[in-house]
C-alpha positions in Angstrom: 0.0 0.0 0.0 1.1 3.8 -0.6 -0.7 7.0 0.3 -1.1 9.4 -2.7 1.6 12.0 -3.5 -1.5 14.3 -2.7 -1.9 12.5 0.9 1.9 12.9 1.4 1.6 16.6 0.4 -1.3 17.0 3.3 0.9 15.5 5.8 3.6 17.8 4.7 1.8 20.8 5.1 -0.1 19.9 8.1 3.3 19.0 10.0 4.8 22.3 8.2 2.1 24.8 10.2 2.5 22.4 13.3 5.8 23.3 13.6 5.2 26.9 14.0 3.5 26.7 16.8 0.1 27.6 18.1 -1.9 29.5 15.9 0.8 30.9 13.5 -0.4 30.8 9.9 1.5 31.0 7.3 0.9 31.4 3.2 0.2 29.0 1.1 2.6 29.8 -1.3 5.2 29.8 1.7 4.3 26.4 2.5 4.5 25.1 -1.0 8.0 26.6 -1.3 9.2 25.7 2.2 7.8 22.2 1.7 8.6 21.8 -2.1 5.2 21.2 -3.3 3.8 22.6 -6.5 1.3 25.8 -5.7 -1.9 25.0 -7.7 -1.4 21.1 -6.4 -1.3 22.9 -2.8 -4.2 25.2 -3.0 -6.8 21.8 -3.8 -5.0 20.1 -1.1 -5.3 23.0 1.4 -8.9 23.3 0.2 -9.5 19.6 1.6 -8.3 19.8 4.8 -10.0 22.6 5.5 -13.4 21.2 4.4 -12.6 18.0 6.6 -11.6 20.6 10.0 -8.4 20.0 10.2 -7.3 23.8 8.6 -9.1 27.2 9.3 -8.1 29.9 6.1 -8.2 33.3 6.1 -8.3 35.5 3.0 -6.6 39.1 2.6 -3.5 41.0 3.1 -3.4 39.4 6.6 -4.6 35.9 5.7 -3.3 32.5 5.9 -3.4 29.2 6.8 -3.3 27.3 10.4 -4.2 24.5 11.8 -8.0 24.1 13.2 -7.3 22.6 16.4 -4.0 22.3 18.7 -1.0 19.4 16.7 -1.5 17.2 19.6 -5.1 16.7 18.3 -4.5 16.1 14.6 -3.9 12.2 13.9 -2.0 10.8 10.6 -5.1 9.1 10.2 -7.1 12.1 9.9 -4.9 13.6 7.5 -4.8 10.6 4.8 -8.7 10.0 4.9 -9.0 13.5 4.3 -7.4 13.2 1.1 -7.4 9.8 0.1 -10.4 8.5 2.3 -10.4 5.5 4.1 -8.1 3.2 4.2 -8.9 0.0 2.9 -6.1 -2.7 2.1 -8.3 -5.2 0.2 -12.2 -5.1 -1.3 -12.4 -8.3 0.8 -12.4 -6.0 4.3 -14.8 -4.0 3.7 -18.1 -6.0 5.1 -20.0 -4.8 2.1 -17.9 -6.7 -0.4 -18.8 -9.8 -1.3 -16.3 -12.7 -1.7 -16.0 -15.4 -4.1 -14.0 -17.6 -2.5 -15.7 -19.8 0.0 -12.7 -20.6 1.9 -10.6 -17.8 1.4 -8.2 -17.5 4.3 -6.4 -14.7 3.8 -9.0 -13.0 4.7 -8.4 -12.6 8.5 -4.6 -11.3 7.4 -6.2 -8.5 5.8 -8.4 -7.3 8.6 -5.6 -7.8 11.3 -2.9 -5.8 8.7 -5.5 -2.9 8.4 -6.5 -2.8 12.1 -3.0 -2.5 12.9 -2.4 0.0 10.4 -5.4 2.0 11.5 -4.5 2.1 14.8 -0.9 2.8 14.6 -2.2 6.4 12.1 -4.8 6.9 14.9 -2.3 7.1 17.7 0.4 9.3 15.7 -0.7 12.8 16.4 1.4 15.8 14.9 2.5 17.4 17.9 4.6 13.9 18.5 6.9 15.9 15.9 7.3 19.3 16.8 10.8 19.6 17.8 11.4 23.1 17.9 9.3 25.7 16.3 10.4 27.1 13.0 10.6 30.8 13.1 9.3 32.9 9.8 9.2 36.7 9.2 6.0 37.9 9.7 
């Protein structure tokens, strides 16, 4: 399994503004270039997270972008549904798929692989990887 480059991008941007600390914004443009993703790819991506809570936008001269509640209460897990929705590591885990295979034993691999992967996104939160916050002219 691999997140989208768009789901990596999130991450990026969302561990980007939790580094500056509590509520600092910053420009999307100066996240793009700080965090070497391409502008226009940035602004859809922004867009998303802030439709799914986890980014509050301001327009204007003294607008930006921060983060909608405190690092330590963003997950990874949140992040990646956001933009690629939920994780699912075969059709045969989700309950409304049907499978073919009477006896398909591979079947409990699946569900324990995705649990565990679940889980381990769920208990990453962003403040876990603030080290020091980055300073940027105002």
């Amino acid at each position: 399994m691999q997140i989208t480059r768009q789901a990596d991008y999130a991450v990026r941007a969302i561990l980007y503004l939790a580094q500056l600390g509590p509520n600092k914004k910053a420009s999307t443009s100066q996240i793009a270039e700080e965090q070497e993703i391409p502008l226009s790819f940035l602004a859809k991506i922004i867009a998303q997270l802030s439709i799914a809570g986890l980014l509050q936008t301001m327009r204007g001269a003294r607008g930006g972008v921060t983060l909608a509640r405190p690092a330590e209460e963003i997950t990874l897990l949140e992040v990646v549904e956001a933009i690629d929705g939920p994780i699912i590591l075969n059709e045969c885990v989700n309950g409304s798929y049907p499978c073919p295979l009477d006896n398909c034993t591979m079947r409990d691999v699946w569900v324990s692989a995705q649990s565990d992967l679940v889980n381990r996104l769920q208990s990453t939160h962003f403040g876990q990887f603030i080290t020091a916050p980055i300073n940027i002219a105002s």
